[in-house]
Each structure stands twice: as C-alpha cells, then as structure tokens.
Biopython code that builds the backbone (N, CA, C, O; Angstrom):
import numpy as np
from Bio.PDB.StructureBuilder import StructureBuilder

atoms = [
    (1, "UNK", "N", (146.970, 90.998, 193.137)),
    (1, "UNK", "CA", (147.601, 90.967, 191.839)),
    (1, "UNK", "C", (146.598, 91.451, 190.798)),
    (1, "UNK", "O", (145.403, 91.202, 190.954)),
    (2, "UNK", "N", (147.051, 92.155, 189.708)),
    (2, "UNK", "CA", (146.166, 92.622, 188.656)),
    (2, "UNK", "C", (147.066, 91.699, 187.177)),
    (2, "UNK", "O", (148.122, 91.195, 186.794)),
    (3, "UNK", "N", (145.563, 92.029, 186.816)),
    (3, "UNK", "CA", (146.115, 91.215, 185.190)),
    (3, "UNK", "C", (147.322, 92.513, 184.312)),
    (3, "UNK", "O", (147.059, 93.713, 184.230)),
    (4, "UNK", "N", (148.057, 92.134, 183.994)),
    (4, "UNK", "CA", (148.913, 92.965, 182.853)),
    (4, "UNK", "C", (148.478, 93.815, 181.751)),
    (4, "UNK", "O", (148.945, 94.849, 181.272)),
    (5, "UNK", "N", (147.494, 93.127, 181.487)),
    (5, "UNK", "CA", (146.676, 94.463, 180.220)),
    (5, "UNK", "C", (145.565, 94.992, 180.363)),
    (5, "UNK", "O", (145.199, 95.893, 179.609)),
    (6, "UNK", "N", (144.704, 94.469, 181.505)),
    (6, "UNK", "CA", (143.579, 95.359, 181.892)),
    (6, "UNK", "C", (143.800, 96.015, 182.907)),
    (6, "UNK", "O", (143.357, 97.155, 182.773)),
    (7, "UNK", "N", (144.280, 95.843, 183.876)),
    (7, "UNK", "CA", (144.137, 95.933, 185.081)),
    (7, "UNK", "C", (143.336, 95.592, 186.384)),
    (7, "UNK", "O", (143.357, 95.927, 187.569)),
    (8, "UNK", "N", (142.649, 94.791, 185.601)),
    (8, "UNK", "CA", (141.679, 93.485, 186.661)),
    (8, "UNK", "C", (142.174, 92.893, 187.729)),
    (8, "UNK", "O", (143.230, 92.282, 187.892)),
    (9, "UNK", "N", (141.362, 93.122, 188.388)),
    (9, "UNK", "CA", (141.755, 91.355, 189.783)),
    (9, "UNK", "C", (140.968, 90.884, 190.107)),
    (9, "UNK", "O", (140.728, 90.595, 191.279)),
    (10, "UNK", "N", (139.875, 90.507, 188.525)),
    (10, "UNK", "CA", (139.392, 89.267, 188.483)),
    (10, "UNK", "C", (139.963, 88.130, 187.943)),
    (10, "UNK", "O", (139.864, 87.937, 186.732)),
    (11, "UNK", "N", (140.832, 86.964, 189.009)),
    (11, "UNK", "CA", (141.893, 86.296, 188.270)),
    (11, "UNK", "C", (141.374, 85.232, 188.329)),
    (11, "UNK", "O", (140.415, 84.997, 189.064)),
    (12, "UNK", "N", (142.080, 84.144, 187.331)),
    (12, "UNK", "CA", (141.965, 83.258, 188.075)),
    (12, "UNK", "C", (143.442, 82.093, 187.933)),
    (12, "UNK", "O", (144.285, 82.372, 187.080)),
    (13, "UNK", "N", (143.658, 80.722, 188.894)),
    (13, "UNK", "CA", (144.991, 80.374, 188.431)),
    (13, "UNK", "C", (144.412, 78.885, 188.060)),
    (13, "UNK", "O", (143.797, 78.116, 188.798)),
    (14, "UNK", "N", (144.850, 78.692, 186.506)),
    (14, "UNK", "CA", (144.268, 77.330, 185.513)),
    (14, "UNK", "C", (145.013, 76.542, 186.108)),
    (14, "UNK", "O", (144.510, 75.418, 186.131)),
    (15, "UNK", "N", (146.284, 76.618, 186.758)),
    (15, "UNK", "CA", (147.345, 75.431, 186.781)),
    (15, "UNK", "C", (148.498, 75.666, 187.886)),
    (15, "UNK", "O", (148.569, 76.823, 188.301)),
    (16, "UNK", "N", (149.172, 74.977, 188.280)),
    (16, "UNK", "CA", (149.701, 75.318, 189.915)),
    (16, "UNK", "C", (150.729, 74.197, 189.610)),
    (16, "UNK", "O", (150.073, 73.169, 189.443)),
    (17, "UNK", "N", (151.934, 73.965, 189.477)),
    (17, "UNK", "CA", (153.046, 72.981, 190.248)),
    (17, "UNK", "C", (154.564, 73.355, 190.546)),
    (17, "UNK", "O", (155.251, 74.082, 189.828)),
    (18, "UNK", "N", (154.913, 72.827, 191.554)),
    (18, "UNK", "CA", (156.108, 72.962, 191.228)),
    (18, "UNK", "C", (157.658, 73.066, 190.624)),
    (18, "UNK", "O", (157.924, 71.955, 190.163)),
    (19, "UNK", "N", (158.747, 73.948, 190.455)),
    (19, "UNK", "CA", (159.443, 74.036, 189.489)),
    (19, "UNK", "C", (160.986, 74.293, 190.208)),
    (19, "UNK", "O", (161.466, 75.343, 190.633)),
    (20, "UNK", "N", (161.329, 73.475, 190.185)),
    (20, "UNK", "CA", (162.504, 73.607, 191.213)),
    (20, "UNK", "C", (162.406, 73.953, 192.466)),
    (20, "UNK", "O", (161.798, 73.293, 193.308)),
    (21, "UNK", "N", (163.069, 75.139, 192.701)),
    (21, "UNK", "CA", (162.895, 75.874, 194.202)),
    (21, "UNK", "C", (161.667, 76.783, 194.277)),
    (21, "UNK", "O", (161.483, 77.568, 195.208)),
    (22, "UNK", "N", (160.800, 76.623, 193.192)),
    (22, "UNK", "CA", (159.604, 77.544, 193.456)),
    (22, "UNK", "C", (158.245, 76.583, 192.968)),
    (22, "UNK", "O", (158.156, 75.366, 192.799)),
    (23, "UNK", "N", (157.197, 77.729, 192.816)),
    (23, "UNK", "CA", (155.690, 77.249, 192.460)),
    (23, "UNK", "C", (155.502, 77.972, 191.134)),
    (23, "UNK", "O", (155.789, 79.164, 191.016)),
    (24, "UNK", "N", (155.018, 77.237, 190.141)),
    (24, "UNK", "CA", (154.491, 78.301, 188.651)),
    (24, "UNK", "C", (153.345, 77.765, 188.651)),
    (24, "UNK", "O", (152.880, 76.625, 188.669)),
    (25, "UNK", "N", (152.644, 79.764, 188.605)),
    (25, "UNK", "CA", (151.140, 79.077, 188.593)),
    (25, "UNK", "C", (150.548, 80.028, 186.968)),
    (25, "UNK", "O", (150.873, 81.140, 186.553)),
    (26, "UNK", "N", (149.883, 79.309, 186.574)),
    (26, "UNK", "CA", (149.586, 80.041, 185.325)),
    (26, "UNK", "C", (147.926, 80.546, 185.380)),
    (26, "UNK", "O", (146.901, 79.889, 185.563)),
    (27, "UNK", "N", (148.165, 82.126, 185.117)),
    (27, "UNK", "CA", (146.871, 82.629, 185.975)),
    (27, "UNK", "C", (146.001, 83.099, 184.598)),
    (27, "UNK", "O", (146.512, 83.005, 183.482)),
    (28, "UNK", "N", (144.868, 83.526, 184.766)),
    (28, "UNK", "CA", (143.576, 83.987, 183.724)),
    (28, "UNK", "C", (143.099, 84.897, 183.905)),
    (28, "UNK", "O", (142.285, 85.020, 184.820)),
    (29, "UNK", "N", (143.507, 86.094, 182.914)),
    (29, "UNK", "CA", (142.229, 86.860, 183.700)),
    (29, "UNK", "C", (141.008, 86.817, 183.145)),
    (29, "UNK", "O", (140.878, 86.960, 181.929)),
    (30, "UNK", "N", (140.084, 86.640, 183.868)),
    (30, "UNK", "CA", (138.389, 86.550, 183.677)),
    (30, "UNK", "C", (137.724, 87.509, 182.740)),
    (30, "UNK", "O", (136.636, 87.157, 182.285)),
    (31, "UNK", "N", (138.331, 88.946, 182.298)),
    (31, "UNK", "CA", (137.753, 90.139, 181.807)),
    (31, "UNK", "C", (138.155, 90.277, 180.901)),
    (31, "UNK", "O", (137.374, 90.926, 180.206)),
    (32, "UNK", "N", (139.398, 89.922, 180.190)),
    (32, "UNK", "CA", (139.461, 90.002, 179.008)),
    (32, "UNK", "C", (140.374, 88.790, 178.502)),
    (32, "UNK", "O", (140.828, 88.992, 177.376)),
    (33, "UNK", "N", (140.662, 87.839, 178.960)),
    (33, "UNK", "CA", (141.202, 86.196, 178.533)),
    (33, "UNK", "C", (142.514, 86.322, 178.378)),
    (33, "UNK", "O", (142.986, 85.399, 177.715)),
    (34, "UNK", "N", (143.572, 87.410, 178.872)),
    (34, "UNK", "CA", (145.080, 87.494, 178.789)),
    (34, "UNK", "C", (145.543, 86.104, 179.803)),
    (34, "UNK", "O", (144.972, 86.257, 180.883)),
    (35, "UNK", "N", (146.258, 85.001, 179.808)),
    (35, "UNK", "CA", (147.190, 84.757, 180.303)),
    (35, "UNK", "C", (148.651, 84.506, 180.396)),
    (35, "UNK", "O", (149.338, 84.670, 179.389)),
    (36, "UNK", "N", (149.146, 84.151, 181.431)),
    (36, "UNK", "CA", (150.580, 84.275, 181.932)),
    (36, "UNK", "C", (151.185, 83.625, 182.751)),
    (36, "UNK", "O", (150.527, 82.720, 183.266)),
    (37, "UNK", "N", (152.213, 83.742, 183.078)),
    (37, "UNK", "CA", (152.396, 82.688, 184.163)),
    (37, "UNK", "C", (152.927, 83.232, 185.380)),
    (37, "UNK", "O", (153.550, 84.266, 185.136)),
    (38, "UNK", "N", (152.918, 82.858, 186.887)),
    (38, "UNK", "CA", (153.967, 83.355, 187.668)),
    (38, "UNK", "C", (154.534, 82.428, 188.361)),
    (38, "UNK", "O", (154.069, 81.324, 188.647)),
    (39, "UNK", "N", (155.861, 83.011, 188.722)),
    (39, "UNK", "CA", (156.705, 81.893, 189.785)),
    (39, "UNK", "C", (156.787, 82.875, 191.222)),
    (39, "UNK", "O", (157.010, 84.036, 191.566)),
    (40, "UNK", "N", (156.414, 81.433, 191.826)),
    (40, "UNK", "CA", (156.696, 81.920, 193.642)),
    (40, "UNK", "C", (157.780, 81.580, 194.528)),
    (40, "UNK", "O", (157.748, 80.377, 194.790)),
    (41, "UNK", "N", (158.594, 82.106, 195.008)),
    (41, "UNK", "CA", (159.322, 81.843, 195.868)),
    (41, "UNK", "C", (159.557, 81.619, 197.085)),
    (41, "UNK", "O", (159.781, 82.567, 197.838)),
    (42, "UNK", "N", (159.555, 80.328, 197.537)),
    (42, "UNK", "CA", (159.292, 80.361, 199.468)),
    (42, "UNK", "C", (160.847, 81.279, 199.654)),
    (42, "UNK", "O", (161.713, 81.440, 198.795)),
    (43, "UNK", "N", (160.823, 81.853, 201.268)),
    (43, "UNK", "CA", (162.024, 82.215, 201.779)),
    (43, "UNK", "C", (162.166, 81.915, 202.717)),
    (43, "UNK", "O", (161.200, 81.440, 203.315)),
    (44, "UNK", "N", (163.501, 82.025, 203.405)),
    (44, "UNK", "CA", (163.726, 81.916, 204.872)),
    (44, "UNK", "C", (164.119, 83.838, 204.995)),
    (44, "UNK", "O", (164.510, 84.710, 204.219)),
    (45, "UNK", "N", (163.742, 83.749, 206.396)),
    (45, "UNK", "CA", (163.983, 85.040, 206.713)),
    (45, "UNK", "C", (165.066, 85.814, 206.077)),
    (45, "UNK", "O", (164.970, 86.720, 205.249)),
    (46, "UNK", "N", (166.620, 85.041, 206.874)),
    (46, "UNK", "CA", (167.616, 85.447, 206.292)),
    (46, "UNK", "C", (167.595, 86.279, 204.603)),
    (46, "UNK", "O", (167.928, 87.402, 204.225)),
    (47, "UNK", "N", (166.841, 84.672, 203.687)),
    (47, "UNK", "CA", (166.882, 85.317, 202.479)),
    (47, "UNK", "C", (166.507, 86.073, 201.907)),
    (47, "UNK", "O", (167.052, 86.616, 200.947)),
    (48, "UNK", "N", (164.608, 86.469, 202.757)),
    (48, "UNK", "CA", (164.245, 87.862, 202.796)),
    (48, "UNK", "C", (165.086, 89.089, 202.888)),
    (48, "UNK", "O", (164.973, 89.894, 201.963)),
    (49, "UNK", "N", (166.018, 89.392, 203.982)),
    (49, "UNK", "CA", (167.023, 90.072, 204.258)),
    (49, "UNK", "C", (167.598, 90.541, 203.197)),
    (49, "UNK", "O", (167.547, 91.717, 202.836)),
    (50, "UNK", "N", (168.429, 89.254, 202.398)),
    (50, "UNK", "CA", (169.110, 89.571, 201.432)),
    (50, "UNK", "C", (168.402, 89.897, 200.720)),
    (50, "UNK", "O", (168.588, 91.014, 200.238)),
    (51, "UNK", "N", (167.621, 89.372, 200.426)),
    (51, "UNK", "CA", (166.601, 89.935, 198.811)),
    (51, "UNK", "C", (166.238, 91.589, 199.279)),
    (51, "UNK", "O", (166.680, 92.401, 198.467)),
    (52, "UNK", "N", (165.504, 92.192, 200.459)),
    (52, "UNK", "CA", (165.473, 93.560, 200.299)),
    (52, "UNK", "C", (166.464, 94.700, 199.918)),
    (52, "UNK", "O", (166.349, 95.771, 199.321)),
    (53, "UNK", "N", (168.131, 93.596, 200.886)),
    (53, "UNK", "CA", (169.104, 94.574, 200.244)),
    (53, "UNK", "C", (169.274, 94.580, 199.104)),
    (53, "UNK", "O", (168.979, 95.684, 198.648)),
    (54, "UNK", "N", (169.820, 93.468, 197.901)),
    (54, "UNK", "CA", (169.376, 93.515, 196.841)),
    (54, "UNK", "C", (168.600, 94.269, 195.795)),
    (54, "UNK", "O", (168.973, 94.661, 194.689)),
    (55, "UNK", "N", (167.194, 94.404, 196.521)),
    (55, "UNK", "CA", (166.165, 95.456, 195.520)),
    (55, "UNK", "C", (166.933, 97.275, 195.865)),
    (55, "UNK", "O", (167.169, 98.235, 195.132)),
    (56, "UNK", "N", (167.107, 97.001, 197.376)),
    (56, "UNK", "CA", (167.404, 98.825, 197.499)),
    (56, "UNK", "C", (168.665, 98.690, 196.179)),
    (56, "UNK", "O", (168.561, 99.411, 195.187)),
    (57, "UNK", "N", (169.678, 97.820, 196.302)),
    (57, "UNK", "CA", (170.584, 98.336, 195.079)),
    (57, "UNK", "C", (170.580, 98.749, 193.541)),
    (57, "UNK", "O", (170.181, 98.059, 192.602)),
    (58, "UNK", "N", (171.084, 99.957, 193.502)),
    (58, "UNK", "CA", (170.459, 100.296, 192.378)),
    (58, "UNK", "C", (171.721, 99.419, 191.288)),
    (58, "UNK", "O", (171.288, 98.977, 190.224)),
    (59, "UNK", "N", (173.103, 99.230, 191.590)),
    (59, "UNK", "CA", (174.192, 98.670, 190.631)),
    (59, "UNK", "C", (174.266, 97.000, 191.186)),
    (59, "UNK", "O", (174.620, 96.764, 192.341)),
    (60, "UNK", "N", (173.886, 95.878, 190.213)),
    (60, "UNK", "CA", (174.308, 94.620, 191.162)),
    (60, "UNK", "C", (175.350, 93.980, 190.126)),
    (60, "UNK", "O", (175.927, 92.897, 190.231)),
    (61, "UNK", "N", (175.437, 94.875, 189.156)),
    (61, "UNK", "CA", (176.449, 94.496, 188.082)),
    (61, "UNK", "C", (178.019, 94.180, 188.429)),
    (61, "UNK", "O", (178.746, 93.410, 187.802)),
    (62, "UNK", "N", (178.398, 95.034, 189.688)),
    (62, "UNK", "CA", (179.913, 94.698, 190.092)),
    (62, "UNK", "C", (180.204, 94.891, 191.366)),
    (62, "UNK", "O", (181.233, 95.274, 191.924)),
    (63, "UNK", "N", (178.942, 94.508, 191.834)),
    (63, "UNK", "CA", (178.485, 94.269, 193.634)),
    (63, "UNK", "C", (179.688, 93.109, 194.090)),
    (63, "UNK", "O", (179.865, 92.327, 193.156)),
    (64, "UNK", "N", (180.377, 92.864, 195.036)),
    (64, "UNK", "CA", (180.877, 92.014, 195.750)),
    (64, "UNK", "C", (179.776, 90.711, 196.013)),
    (64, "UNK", "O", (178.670, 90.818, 196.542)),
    (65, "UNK", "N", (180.366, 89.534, 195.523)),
    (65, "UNK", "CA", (179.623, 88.434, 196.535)),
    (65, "UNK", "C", (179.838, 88.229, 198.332)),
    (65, "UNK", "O", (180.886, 88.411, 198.952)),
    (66, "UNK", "N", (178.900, 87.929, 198.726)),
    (66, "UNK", "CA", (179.036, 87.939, 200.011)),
    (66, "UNK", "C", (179.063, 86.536, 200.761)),
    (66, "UNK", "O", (178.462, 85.654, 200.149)),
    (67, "UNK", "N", (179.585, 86.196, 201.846)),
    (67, "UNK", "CA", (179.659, 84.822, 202.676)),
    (67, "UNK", "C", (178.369, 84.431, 202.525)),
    (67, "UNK", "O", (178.187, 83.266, 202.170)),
    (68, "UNK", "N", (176.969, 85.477, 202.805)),
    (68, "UNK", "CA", (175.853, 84.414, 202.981)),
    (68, "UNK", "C", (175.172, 84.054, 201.348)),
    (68, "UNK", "O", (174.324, 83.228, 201.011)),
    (69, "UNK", "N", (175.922, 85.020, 200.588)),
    (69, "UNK", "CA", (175.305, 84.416, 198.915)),
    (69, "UNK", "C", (176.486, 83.190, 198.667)),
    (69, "UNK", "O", (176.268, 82.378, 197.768)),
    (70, "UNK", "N", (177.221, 83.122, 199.146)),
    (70, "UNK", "CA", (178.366, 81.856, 198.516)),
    (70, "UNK", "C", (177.779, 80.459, 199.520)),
    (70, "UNK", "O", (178.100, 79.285, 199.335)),
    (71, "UNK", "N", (176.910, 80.945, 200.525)),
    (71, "UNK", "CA", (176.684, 79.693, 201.240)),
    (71, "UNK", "C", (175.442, 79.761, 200.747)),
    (71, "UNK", "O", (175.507, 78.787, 199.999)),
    (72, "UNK", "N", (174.343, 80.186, 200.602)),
    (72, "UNK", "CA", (173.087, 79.925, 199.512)),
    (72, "UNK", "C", (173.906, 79.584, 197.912)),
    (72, "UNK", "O", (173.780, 78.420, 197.530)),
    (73, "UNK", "N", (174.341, 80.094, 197.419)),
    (73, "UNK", "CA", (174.816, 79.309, 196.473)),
    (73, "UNK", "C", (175.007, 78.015, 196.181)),
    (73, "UNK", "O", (174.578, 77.429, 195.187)),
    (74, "UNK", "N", (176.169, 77.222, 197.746)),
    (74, "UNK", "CA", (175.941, 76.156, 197.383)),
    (74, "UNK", "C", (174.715, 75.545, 198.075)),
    (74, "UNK", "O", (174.421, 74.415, 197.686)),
    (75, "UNK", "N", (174.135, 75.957, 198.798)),
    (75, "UNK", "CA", (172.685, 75.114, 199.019)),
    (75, "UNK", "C", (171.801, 74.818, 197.775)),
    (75, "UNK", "O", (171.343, 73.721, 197.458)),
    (76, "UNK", "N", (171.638, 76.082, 197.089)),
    (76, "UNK", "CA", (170.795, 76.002, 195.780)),
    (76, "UNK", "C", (171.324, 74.711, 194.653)),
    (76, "UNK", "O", (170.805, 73.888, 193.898)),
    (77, "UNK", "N", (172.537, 75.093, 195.047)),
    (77, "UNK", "CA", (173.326, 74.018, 193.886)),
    (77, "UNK", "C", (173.207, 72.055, 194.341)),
    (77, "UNK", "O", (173.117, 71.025, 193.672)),
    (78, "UNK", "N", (173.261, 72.317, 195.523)),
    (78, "UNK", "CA", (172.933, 71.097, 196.187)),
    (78, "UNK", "C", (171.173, 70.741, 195.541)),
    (78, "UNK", "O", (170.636, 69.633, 195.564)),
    (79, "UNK", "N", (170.690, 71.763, 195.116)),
    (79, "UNK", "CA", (169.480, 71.127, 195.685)),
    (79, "UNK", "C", (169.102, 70.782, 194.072)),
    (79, "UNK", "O", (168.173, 69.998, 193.879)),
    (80, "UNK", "N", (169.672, 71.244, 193.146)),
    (80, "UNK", "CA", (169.906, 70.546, 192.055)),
    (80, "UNK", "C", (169.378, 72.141, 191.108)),
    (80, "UNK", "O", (169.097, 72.074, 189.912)),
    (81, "UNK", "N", (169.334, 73.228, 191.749)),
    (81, "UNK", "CA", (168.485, 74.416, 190.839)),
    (81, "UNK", "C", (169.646, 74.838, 189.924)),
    (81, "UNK", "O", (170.847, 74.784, 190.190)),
    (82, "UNK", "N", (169.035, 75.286, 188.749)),
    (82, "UNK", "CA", (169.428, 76.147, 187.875)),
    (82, "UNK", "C", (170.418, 77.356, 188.197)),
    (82, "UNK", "O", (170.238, 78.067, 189.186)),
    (83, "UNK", "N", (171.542, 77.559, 187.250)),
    (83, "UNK", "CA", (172.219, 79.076, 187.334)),
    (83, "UNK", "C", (171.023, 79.762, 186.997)),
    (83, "UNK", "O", (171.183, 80.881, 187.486)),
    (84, "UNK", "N", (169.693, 79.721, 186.327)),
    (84, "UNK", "CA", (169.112, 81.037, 186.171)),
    (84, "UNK", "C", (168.196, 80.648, 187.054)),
    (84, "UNK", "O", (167.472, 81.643, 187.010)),
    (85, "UNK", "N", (167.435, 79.574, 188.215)),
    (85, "UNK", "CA", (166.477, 79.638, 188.980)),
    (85, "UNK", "C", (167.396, 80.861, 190.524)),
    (85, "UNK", "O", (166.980, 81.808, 191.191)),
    (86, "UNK", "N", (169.085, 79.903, 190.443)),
    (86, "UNK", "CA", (169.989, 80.989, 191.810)),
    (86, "UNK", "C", (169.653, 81.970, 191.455)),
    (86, "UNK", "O", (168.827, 82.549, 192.161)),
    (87, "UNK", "N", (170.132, 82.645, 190.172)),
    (87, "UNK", "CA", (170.537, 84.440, 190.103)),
    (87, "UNK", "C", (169.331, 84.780, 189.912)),
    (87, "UNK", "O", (169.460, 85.893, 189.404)),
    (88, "UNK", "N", (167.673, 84.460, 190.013)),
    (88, "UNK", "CA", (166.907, 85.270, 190.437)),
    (88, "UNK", "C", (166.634, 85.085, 192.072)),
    (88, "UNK", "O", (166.193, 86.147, 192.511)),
    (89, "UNK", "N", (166.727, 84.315, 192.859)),
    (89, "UNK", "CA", (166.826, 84.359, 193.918)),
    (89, "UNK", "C", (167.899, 85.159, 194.469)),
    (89, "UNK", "O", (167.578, 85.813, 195.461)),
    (90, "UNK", "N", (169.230, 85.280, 194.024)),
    (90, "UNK", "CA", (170.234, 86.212, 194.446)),
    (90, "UNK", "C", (170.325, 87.464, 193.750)),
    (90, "UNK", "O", (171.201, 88.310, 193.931)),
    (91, "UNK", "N", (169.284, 87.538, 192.875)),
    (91, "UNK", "CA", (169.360, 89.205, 192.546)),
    (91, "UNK", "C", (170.547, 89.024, 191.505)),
    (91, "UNK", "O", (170.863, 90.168, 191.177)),
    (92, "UNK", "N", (171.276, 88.191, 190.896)),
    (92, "UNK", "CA", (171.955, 88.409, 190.120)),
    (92, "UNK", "C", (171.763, 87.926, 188.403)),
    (92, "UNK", "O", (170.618, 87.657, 188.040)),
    (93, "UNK", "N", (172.959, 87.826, 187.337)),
    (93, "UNK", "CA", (172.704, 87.203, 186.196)),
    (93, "UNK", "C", (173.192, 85.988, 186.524)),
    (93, "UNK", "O", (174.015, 85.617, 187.361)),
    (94, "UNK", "N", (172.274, 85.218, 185.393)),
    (94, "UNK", "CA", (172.954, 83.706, 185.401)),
    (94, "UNK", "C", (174.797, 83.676, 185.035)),
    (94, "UNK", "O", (175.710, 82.904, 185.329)),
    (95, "UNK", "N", (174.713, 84.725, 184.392)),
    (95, "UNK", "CA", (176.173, 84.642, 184.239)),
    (95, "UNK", "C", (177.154, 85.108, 185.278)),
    (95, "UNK", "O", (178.369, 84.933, 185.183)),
    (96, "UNK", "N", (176.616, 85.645, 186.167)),
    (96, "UNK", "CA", (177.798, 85.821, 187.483)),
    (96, "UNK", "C", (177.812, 84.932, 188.345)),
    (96, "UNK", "O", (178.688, 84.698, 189.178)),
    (97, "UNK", "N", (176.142, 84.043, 188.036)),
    (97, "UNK", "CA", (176.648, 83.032, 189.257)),
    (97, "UNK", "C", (177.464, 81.707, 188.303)),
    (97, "UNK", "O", (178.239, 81.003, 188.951)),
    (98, "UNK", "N", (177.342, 81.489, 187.277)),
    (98, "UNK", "CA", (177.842, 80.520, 186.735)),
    (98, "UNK", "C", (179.862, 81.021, 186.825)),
    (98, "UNK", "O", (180.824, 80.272, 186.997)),
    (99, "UNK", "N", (179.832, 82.093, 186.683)),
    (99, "UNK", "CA", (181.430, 82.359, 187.191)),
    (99, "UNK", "C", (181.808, 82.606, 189.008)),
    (99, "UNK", "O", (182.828, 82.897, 189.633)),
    (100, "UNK", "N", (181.005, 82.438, 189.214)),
    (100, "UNK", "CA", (180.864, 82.570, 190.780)),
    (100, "UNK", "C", (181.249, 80.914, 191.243)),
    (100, "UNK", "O", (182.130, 80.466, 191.976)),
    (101, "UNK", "N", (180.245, 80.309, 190.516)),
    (101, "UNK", "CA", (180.375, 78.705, 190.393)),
    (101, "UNK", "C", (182.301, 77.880, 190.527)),
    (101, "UNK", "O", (183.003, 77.160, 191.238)),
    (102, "UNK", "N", (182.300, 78.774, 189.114)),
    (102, "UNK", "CA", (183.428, 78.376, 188.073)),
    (102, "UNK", "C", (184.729, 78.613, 189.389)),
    (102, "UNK", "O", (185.693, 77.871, 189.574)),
    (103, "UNK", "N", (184.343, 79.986, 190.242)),
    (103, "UNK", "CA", (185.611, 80.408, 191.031)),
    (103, "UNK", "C", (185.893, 79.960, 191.999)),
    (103, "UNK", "O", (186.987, 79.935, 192.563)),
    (104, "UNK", "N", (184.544, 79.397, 192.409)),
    (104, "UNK", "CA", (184.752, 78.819, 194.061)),
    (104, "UNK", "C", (184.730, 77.297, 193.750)),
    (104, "UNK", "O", (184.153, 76.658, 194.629)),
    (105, "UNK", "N", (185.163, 76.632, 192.826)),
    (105, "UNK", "CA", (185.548, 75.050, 192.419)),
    (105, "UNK", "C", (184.549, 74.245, 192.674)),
    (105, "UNK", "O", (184.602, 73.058, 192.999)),
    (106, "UNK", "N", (183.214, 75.227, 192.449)),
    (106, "UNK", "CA", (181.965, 73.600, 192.836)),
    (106, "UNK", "C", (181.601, 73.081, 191.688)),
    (106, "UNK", "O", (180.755, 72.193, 191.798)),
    (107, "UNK", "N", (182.070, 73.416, 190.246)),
    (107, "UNK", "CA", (181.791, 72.278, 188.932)),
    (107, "UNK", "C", (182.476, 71.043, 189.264)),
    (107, "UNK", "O", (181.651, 70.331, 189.836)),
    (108, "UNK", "N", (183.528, 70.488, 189.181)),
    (108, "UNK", "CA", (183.631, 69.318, 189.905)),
    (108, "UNK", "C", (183.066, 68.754, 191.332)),
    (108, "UNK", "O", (182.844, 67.615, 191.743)),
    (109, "UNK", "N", (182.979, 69.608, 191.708)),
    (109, "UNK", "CA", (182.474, 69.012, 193.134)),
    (109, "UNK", "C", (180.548, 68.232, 193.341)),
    (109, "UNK", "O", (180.151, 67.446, 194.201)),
    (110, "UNK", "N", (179.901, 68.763, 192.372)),
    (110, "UNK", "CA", (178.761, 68.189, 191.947)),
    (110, "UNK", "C", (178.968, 67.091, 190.981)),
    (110, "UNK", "O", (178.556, 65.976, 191.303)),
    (111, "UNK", "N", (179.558, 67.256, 189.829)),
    (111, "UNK", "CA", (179.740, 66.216, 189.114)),
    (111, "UNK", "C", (180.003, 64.778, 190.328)),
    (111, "UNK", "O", (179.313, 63.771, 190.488)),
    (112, "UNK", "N", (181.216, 65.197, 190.993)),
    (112, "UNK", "CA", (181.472, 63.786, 191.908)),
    (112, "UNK", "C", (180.192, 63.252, 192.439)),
    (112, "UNK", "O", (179.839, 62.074, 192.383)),
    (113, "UNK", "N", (179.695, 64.003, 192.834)),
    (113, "UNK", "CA", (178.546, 63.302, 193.724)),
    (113, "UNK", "C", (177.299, 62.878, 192.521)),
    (113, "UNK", "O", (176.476, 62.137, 193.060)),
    (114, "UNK", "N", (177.058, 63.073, 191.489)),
    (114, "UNK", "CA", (176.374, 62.595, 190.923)),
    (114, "UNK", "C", (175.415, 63.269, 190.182)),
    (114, "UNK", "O", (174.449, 62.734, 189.638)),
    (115, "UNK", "N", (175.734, 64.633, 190.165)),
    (115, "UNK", "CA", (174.186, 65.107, 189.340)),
    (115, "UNK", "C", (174.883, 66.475, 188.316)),
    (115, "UNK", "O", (175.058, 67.694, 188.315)),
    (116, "UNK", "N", (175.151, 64.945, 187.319)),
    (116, "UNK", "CA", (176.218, 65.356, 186.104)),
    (116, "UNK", "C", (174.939, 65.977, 184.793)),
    (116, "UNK", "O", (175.163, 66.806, 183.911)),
    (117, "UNK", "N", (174.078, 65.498, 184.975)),
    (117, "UNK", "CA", (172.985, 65.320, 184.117)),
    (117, "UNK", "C", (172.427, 66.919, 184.378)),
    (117, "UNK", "O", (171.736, 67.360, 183.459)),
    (118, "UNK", "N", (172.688, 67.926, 185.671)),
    (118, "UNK", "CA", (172.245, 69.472, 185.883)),
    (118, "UNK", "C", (173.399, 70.454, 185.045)),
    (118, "UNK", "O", (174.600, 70.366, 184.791)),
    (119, "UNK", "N", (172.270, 71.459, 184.769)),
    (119, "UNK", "CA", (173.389, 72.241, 184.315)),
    (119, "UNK", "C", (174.512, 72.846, 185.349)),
    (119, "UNK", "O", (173.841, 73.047, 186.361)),
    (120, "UNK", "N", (175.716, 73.201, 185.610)),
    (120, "UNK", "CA", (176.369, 73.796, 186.507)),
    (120, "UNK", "C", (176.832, 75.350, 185.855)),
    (120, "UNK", "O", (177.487, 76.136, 186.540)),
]
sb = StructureBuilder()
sb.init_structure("model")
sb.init_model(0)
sb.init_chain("A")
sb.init_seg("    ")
for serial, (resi, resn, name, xyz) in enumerate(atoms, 1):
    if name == "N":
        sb.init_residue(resn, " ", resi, " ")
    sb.init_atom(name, np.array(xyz, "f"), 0.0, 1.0, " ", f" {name:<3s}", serial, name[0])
structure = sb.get_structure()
C-alpha cells in the first residue's frame, strides 16, 4: 500500500478495530504525516467470486440481483450490518439494497426477531 499524497510505503497503522463485518485501520504515513483510514474485508471464496464479477462490470446500476446476492443479503442482515456496510460488499448502492430489502419482505422479518434498534 502507498500513502495517497506522496506515494510512500513508509506506513504506519495508529489504530486497528473492528467495524461490523470488517477491520478499520487508520494508517500514517511516516514521510509526510497524511492520514486516513482503511476498511478490510474478510471473504469466503464464493464471495471473492462474486466480488471479481462485480469489478469486471462496467454497468451495476440495472444489473439483475442474483440467488447468491439475495442469500448474502440476508446473511449480512442477520448479522446486524448496515445497507451501506452490504452494498459495498455487493458492489452495489445502499439504495438498491435497501429496495432489494424493501422487495424481498425482510423489514419486518428483523424487526420480529429483535434488532429494531439497526437500520434496515
């Protein structure tokens, strides 16, 4: 990794925790004192998969959802993440998955179980 305004990779990372489904680590660079932050994403293979097809697409604006994004969907949602932590994991906007949400009837279906207090 290089720093953003020098182009250094003399880094360093001040701070490290977790943030939902990922890691934010907030890094330094040593050469000229710019910092920033980054988020990491674990994957499972599968989601690797999807995520490369994803990048090759150049339109994801009126892409079809697919069986294995509607079943990561609700895993993510289970796991209590954000419409904007999903749609960077699915390559999409928060706003398609929040109507993605809206279509496949899982706003009530979280509320029941208890985690009224997340955004849906």
């Amino acid at each position: 990794m290089k720093c953003p305004e020098c182009d250094s990779k003399k880094l360093k990372i001040t701070d490290s925790r977790p943030v939902e489904a990922a890691t934010r680590r907030k890094r330094l660079c040593e050469e000229c004192g710019h910092r920033w932050h980054t988020f990491e994403f674990t994957m499972t293979q599968e989601e690797y998969k999807l995520f490369v097809l994803r990048s090759k697409r150049q339109k994801m604006k009126f892409a079809n959802w697919t069986e294995e994004e509607d079943e990561l969907l609700v895993m993510y949602l289970g796991e209590g993440c954000s419409h904007s932590t999903i749609a960077k994991f699915l390559g999409r906007t928060k706003y398609s998955v929040r109507g993605r949400v809206k279509k496949l009837g899982l706003e009530a279906r979280w509320v029941v179980t208890g985690i009224e207090n997340r955004q849906i």
